[in-house]
C-alpha positions in Angstrom: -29.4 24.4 6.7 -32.0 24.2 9.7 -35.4 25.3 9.1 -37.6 26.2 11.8 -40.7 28.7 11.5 -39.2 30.4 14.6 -36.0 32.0 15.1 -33.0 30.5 17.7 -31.6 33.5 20.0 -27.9 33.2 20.7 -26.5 31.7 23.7 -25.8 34.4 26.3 -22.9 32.4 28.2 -19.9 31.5 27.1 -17.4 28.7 28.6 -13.9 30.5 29.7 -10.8 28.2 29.4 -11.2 25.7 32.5 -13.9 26.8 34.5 -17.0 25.1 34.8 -20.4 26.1 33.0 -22.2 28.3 35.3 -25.8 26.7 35.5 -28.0 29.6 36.3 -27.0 31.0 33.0 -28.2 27.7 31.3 -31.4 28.3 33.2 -31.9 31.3 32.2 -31.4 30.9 28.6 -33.9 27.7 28.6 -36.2 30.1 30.4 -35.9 33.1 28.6 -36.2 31.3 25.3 -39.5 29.6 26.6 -40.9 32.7 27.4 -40.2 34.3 24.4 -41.6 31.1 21.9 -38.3 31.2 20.2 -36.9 27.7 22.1 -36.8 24.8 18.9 -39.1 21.6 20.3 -36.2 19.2 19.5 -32.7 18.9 21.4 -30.0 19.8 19.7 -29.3 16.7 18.6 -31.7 16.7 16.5 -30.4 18.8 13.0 -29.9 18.8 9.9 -27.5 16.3 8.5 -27.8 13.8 11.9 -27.8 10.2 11.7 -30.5 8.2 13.8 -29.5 4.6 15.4 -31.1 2.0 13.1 -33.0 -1.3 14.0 -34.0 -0.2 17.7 -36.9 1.9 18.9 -35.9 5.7 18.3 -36.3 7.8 21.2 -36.6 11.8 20.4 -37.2 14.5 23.5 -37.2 18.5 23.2 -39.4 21.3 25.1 -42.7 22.7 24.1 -45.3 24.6 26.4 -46.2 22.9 29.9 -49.3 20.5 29.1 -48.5 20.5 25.0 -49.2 17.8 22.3 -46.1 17.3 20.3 -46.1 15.9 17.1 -43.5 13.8 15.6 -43.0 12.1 11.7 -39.9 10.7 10.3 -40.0 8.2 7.4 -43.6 7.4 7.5 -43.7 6.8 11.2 -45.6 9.1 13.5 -45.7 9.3 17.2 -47.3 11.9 19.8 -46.3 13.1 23.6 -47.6 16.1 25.9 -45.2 18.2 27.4 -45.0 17.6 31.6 -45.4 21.3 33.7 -42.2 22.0 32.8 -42.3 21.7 29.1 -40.0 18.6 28.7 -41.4 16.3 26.3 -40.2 13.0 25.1 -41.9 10.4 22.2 -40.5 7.0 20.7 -40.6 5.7 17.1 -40.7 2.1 15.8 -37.1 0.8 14.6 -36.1 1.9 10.6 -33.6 0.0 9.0 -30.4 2.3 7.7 -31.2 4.1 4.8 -32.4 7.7 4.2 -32.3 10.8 3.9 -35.5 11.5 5.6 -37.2 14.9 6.6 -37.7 14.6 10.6 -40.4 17.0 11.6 -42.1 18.2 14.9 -44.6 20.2 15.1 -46.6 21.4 18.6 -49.7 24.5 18.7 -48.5 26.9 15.3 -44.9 25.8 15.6 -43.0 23.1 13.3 -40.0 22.4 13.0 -38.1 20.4 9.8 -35.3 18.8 10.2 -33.6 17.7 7.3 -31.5 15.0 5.5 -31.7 12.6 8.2 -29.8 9.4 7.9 -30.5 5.8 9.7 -27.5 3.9 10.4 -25.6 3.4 13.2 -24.3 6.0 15.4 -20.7 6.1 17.6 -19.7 7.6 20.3 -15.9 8.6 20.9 -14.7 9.8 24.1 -11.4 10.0 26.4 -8.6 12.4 26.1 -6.0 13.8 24.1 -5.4 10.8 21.9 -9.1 10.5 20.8 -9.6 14.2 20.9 -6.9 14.2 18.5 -7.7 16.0 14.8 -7.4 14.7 11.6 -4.6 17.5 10.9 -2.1 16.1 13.5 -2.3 12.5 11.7 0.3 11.0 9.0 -0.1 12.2 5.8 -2.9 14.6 6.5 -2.3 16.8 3.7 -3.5 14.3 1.8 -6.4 13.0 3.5 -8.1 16.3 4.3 -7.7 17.1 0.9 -9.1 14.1 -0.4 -12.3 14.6 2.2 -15.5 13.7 0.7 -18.4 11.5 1.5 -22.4 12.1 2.5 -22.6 8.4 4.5 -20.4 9.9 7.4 -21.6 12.7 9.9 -19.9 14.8 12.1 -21.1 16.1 15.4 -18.4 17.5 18.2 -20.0 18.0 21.7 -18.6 21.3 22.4 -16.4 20.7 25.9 -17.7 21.8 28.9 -17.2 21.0 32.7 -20.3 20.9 35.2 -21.2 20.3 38.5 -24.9 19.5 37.4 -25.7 17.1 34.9 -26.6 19.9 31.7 -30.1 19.0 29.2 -28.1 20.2 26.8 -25.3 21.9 25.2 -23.9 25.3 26.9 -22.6 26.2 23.0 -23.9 25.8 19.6 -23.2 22.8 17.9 -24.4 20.9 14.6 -24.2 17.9 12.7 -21.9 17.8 9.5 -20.7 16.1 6.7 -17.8 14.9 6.1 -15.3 17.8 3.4 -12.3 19.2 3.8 -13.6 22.0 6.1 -15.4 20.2 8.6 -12.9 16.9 8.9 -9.9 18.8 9.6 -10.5 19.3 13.3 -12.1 16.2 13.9 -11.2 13.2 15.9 -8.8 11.2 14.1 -9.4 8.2 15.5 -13.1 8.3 15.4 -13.5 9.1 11.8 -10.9 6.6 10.6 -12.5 3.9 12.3 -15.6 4.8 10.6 -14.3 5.3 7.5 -12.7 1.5 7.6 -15.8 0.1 9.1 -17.8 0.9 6.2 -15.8 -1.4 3.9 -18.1 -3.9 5.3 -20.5 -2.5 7.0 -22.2 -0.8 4.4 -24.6 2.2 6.3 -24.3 5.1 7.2 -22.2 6.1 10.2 -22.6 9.4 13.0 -19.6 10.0 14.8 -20.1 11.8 18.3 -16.9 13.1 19.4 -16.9 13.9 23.1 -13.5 14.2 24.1 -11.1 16.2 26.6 -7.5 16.3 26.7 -5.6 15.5 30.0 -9.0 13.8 31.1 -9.2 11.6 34.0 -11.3 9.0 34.1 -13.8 10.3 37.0 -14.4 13.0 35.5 -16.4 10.7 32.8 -18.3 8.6 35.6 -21.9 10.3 36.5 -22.1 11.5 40.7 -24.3 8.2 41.1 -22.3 6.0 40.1 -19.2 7.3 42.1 -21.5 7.8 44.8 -22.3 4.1 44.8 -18.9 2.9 44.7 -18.3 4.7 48.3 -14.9 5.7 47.8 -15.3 9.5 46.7 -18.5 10.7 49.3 -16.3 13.8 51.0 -15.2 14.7 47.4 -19.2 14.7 46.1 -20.7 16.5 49.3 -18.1 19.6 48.3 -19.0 19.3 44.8 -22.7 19.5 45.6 -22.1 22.3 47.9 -19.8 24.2 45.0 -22.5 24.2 42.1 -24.5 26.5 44.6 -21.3 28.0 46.9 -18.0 27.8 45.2 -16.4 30.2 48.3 -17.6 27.9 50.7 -16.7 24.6 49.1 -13.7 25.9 48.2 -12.8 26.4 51.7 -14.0 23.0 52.8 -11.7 21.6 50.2 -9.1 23.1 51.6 -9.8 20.7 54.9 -9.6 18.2 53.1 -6.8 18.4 51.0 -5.1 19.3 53.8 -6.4 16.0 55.6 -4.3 14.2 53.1 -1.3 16.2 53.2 -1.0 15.4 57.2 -2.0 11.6 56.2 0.7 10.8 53.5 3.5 8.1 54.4 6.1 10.3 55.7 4.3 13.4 56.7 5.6 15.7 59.6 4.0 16.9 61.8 3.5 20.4 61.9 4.2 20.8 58.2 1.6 22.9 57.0 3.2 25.7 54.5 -0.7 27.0 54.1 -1.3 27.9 58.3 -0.6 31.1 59.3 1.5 29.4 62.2 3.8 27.9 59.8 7.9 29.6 59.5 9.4 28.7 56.1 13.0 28.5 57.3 15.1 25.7 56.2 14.5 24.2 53.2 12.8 27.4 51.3 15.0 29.1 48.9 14.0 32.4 46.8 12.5 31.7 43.8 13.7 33.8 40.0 12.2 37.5 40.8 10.3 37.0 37.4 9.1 33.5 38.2 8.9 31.2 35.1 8.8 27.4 34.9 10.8 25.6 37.8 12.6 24.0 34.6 14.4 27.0 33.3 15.4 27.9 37.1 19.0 26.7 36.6 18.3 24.5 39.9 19.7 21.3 39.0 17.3 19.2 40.8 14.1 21.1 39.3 15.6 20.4 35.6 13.6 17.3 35.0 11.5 17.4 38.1 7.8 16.7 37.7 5.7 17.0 41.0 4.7 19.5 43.4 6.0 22.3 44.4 5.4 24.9 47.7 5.3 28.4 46.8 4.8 31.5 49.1 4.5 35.1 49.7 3.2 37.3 52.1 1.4 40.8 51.1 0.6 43.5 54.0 -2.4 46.2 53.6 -4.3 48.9 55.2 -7.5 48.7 57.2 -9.2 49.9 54.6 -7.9 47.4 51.6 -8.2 44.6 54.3 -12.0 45.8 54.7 -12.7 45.3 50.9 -14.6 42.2 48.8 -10.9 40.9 46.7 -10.1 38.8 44.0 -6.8 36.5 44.1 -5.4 36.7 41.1 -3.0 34.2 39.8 -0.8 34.5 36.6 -0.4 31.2 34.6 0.0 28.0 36.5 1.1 24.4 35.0 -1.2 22.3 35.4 -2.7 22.0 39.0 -2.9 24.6 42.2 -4.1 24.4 45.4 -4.3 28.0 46.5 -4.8 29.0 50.4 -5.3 33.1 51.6 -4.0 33.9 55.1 -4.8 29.4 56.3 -8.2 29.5 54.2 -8.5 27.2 50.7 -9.7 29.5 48.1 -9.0 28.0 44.9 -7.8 24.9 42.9 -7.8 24.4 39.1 -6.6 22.2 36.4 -5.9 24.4 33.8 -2.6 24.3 32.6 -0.6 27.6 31.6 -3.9 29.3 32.1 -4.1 32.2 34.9 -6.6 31.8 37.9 -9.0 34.7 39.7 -10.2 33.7 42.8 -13.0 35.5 45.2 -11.9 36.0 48.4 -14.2 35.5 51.4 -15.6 38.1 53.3 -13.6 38.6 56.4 -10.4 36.5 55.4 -8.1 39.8 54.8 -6.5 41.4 57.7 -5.0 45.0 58.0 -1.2 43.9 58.3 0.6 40.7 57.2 -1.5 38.5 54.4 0.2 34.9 53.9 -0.8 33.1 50.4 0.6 30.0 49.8 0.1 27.9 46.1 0.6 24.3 46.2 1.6 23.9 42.1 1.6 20.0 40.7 3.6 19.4 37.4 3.0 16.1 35.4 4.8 16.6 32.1 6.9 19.6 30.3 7.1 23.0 31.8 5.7 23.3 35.0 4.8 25.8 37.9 3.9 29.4 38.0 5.1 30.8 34.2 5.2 34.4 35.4 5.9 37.2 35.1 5.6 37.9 38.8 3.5 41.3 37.7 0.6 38.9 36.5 -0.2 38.0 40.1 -1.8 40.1 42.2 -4.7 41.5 44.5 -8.0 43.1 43.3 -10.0 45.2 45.6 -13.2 45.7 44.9 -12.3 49.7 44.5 -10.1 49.1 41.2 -6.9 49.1 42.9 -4.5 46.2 42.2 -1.9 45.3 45.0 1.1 42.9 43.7 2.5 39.9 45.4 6.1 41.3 44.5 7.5 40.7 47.7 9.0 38.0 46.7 7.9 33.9 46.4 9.8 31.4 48.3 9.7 28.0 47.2 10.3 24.4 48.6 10.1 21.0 46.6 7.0 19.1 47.7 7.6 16.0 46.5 6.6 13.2 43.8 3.0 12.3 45.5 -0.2 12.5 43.7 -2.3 14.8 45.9 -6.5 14.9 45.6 -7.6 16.4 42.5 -10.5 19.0 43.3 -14.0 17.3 42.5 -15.0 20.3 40.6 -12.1 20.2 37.6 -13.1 20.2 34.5 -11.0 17.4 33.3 -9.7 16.3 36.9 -12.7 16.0 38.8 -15.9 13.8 39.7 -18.4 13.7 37.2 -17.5 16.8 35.6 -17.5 16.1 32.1 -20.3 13.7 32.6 -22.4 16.0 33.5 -21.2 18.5 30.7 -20.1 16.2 28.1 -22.4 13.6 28.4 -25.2 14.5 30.1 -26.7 17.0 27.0 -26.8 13.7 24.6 -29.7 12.2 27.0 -30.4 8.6 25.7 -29.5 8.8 22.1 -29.8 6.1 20.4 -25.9 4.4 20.2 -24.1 1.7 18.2 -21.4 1.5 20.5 -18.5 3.3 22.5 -14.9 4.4 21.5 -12.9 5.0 24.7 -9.3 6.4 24.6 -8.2 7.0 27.8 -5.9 6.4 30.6 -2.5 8.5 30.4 -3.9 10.6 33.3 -4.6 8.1 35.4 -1.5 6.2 35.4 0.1 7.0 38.5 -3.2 5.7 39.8 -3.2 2.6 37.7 -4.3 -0.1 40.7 -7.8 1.0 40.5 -8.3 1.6 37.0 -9.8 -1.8 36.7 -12.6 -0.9 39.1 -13.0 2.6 37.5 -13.1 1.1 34.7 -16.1 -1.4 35.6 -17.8 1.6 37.1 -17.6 3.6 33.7 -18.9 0.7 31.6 -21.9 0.0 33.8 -22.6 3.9 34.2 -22.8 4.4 30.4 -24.5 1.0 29.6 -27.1 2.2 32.7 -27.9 5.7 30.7 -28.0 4.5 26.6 -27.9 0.9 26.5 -27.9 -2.2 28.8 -25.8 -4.2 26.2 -23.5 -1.1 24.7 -20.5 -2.2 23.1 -17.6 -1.2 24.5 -14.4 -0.6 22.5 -11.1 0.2 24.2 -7.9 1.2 22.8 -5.0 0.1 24.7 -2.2 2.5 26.0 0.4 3.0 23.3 3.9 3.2 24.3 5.3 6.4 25.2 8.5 7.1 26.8 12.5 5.9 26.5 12.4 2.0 26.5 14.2 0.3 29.8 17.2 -2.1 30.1 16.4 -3.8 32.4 13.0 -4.8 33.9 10.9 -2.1 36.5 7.2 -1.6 37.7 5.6 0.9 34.7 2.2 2.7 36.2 1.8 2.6 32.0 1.7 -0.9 31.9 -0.2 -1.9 34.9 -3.2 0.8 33.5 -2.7 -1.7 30.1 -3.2 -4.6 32.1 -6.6 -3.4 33.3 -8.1 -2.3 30.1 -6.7 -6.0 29.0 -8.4 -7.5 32.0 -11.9 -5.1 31.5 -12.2 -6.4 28.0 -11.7 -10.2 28.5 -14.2 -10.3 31.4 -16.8 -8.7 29.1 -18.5 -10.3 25.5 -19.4 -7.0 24.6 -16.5 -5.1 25.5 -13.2 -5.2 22.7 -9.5 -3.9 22.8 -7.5 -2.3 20.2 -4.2 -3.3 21.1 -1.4 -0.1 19.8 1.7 -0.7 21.6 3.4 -0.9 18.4 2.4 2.2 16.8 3.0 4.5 19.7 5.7 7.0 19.8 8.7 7.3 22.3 9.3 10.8 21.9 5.5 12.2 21.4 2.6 11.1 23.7 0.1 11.6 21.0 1.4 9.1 18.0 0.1 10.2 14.6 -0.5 6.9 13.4 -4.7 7.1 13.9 -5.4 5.4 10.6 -3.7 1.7 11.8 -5.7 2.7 15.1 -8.6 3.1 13.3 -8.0 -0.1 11.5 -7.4 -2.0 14.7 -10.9 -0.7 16.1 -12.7 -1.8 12.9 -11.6 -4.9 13.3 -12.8 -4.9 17.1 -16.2 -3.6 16.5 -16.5 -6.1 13.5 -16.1 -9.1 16.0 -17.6 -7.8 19.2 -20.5 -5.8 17.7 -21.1 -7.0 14.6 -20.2 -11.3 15.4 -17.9 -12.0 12.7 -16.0 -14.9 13.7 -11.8 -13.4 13.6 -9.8 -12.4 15.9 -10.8 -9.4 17.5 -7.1 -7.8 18.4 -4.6 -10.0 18.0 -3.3 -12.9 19.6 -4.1 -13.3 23.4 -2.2 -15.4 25.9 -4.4 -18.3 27.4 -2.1 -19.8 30.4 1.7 -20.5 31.6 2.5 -23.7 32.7 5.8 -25.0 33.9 8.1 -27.2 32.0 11.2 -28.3 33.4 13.2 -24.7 33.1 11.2 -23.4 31.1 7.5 -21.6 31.1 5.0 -22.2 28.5 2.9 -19.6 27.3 -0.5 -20.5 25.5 -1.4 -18.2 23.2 -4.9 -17.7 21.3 -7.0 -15.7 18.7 -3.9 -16.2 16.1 -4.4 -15.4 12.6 -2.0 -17.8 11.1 0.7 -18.6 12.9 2.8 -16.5 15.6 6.1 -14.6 14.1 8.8 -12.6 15.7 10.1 -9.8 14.0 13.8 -9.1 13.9 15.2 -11.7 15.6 15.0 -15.7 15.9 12.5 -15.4 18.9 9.8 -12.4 20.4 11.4 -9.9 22.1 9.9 -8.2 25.3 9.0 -11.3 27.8 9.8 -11.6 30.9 9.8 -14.0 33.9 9.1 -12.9 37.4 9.6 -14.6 41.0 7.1 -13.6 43.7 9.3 -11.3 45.3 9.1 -7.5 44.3 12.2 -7.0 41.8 12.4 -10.2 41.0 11.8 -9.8 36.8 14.1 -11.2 34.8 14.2 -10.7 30.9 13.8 -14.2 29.1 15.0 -15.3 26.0 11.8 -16.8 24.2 11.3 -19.6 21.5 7.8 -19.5 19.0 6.9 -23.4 18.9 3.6 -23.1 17.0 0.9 -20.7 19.2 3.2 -20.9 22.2 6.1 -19.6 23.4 8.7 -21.3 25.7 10.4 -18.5 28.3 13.7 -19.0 29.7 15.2 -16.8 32.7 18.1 -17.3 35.1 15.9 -16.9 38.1 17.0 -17.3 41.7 13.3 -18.1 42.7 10.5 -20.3 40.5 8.8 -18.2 38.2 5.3 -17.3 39.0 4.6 -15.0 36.8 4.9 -14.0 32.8 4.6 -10.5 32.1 5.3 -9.2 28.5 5.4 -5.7 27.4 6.1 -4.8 30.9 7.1 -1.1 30.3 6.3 2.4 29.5 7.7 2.3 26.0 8.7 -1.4 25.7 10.3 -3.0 22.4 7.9 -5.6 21.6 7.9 -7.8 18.4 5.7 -11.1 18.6 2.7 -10.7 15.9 0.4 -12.8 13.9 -0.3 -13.4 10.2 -2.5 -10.3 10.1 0.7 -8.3 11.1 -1.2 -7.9 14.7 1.1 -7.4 18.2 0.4 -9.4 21.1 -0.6 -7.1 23.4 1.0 -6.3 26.8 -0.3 -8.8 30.0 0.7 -10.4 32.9 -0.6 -13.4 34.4 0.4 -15.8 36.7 2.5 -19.5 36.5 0.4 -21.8 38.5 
């Protein structure tokens, strides 16, 4: 239990499904709390039960009065720092080796605050989407290992989730270091605590696990504003999110621009086609949708049965001079997972929040007495999709009370397959967002290293993940460590398996986490293509996962000399027919399973289509590829799919992950 000789008021703001954390209520909290003497002098990551990184200077920061001496002991070390004019305050101790518990304490004018059971080890950070977000309770055999919970080495801490489009000091909820028991692990990362829990068999400290993770997650939305900003590619997107922490109508509006910029630019756009313009007719091509609405899947349309993508979807809605003349709210009943939502031409609202409903404020001015067009742009990426009805949960509301429905009736018209612009201020689609909410409130905390699991969202995007991918290592190495270890866990497969060889965006976003970690020494890869799951995108199996990452961290961050994930292929050379594929970092000697030779190579010509399955024979740590190609192979790939059958291992019972590289 925390002990402080002043009481903590209770937040007054609360994060609603998607939207982002509003910052003037976080500013008025911190101020309100400093006025009132009630504001603790440490961050919140400083509580009971925490672990502290060991063997590097520890930095600690917190509030106090403007101009204030703070106080600071912890294991017989002592350190001092005077608050700035706005009360921030920030003090380093020397390095402690692991060991503990220790009673952290901070005291400033007639205030202290204790801090108990402190524990110096090393400290992990575990972040990406679903898969790392993933709880203990969704894991094989979890009956059994929540009921088996126990252990005081291992602490807990989930960073509650959070979208900004500031970077947050600290948390917009309540959060708390805890040990591990049957209560507290059963909603905890998966992945994260059984990496941990395997790491300790030879790494013998304690560990505290920082779970910061968001389903459905792109990758930008991890990546500070800065660093984007540097990168030059995303500038438009940033001056709109800038504008919308301080003017969401406005910036909603100029998104509209330029969404609709990219509409008019794609590769086979019309001109003339712009469902959201009050000039626009929808005559051919729009049908009526169900009067009830409900996911485009369950239509009975034949060619919306499987159909993930965007559709078009409008109505018109008339009203009087004096409903026209009134302040209005847009409000949308669910939507799955992505609108873009125009009002009579104007962009007024886009969300990623899938099956949740969205209420949008409606510029002065943009009503009319008369016809009202509104138009919703809906994307779809997996299951159910589109708005989930019923047709009375979207509606108008005036400022007077009175609720006007869009029941005239939706027309609808397929969109297409194309990825459109995600709005930069999305909680888990945009720029920076979680970042700033997510990452942001931990400040510099002292780190051992990085779990990242992540990159099913972005695979339809999958040629720039490399750079993204640069860009997010350098960002986080930039704000807690210049050296952080990196550990990455490869895409597992998802998906039916192919006969015969295609492009996979899955794949290609594997070959750029492979790439990312063998340009770096301190980055490492968990290769799980074998344990992934063709019918479920989250696989269960988190405890080989977690084995696979202890063995990463133990080579990458901790030097032991084995093979970090399994082996790796070195070159292809020709030979006659045949290719030759060097492989390295064996344990023992290379093995197919099921079958006289590996299963899941393939042999490739330079022209697009050109893949060929090839039969494959293990001679020692290579394997020989044979393909009936028309053209001389120039490149190997292997596990070239979104769910490929794969079956060359090691001695250790480790998969040769998926690659392609070239045949010189």
């Amino acid at each position: 239990m925390r002990r402080f000789s002043v009481s903590v008021k209770e937040w007054p703001c609360r994060v609603v499904g998607a939207l982002l954390v509003v910052w003037s209520c976080f500013i008025a909290f911190a101020a309100s709390a400093a006025e009132a003497g009630e504001a603790p002098l440490l961050h919140a990551m400083f509580q009971d039960h925490a672990v502290l990184q060991r063997d590097k200077p520890i930095r600690l920061w917190g509030h106090a009065k403007p101009a204030e001496e703070v106080r600071i002991a912890l294991a017989g070390k002592n350190a001092r720092a005077r608050a700035d004019g706005e009360g921030r305050w920030e003090a380093q101790l020397p390095a402690l080796k692991a060991g503990g518990p220790y009673v952290l304490t901070a005291t400033a004018g007639n205030i202290t605050q204790t801090v108990s059971d402190v524990l110096i080890g090393d400290v992990w950070l575990c972040s990406g989407q679903s898969n790392m977000e993933l709880q203990v309770w969704r894991t094989l055999d979890a009956w059994a290992e929540i009921a088996d919970a126990a252990g005081d080495t291992i602490r807990l801490l989930t960073v509650p989730q959070a979208g900004s489009a500031v970077p947050l000091e600290t948390f917009p909820t309540p959060t708390r270091w805890q040990t591990v028991n049957s209560d507290t692990l059963r909603d905890f990362s998966a992945a994260c605590f059984y990496f941990a829990r395997e790491l300790q068999k030879t790494v013998d400290v304690p560990m505290g696990l920082v779970d910061s993770a968001w389903g459905g997650s792109r990758i930008e939305a991890w990546i500070s504003g800065d660093a984007l900003r540097a990168s030059g590619r995303y500038n438009d997107e940033l001056d709109v999110l800038a504008t919308y922490a301080s003017d969401p109508v406005t910036a909603t509006g100029r998104w509209g621009e330029l969404w609709g910029r990219w509409w008019g630019g794609r590769a086979g756009a019309v001109a003339g086609d712009e469902p959201w313009s009050l000039a626009y007719s929808a005559g051919a091509g729009w049908r009526n949708a169900p009067p009830e609405l409900g996911a485009w899947e369950r239509w009975g349309v034949p060619e919306l049965a499987d159909f993930n993508g965007m559709l078009w979807y409008r109505t018109k809605i008339r009203l009087t001079v004096q409903q026209a003349a009134q302040p209005a709210t847009l409000m949308l009943g669910s939507v799955d997972e992505i609108d873009m939502t125009w009002v009579n031409g104007r962009g007024v609202g886009s969300a990623y929040a899938p099956g949740s409903g969205r209420e949008y404020a409606l510029p002065a001015g943009l009503l009319r007495a008369g016809e009202n067009v509104v138009v919703v742009n809906a994307l779809d990426t997996y299951h159910d999709g589109g708005m989930a009805g019923p047709a009375s949960a979207y509606a108008l509301r005036l400022q007077d009370g009175t609720r006007v429905p869009l029941d005239v009736g939706w027309k609808y018209r397929i969109a297409g397959e194309d990825t459109p612009p995600r709005a930069p201020w999305q909680t888990a689609g945009g720029l920076s967002t979680l970042y700033n909410g997510m990452i942001a409130p931990l400040g510099r905390y002292g780190l051992r290293g990085v779990l990242w699991y992540q990159g099913e969202s972005n695979t339809t995007e999958a040629a720039g993940y490399h750079a993204l991918l640069r860009e997010f290592r350098s960002d986080w190495r930039a704000r807690f460590d210049a050296n952080l270890p990196l550990l990455i866990v490869q895409l597992a497969g998802y998906g039916k398996p192919n006969t015969a060889p295609a492009e996979s965006g899955s794949a290609s976003l594997r070959e750029a986490q492979r790439q990312a970690a063998s340009e770096d020494p301190n980055t490492g890869l968990a290769v799980a293509i074998d344990i992934g799951d063709r019918y479920d995108i989250h696989p269960p199996n988190k405890q080989e996962l977690g084995r696979r990452l202890a063995r990463a961290a133990r080579h990458v961050v901790y030097g032991e000399k084995l093979p970090a994930s399994g082996p790796v292929p070195l070159s292809a050379k020709r030979d006659g027919e045949s290719v030759v594929v060097s492989f390295g970092d064996v344990s023992g000697k290379l093995v197919a399973y099921g079958a006289d030779g590996p299963v899941g190579f393939e042999l490739c010509a330079a022209a697009p289509g050109s893949c060929r399955y090839a039969s494959a024979e293990i001679r020692g740590h290579e394997v020989i590829l044979r393909a009936p190609l028309a053209a001389p192979a120039t490149r190997v790939r292997y596990g070239w799919a979104d769910s490929p059958v794969v079956t060359l291992f090691d001695g250790a019972d480790l998969p040769a992950g998926p690659f392609e590289i070239q045949v010189p």
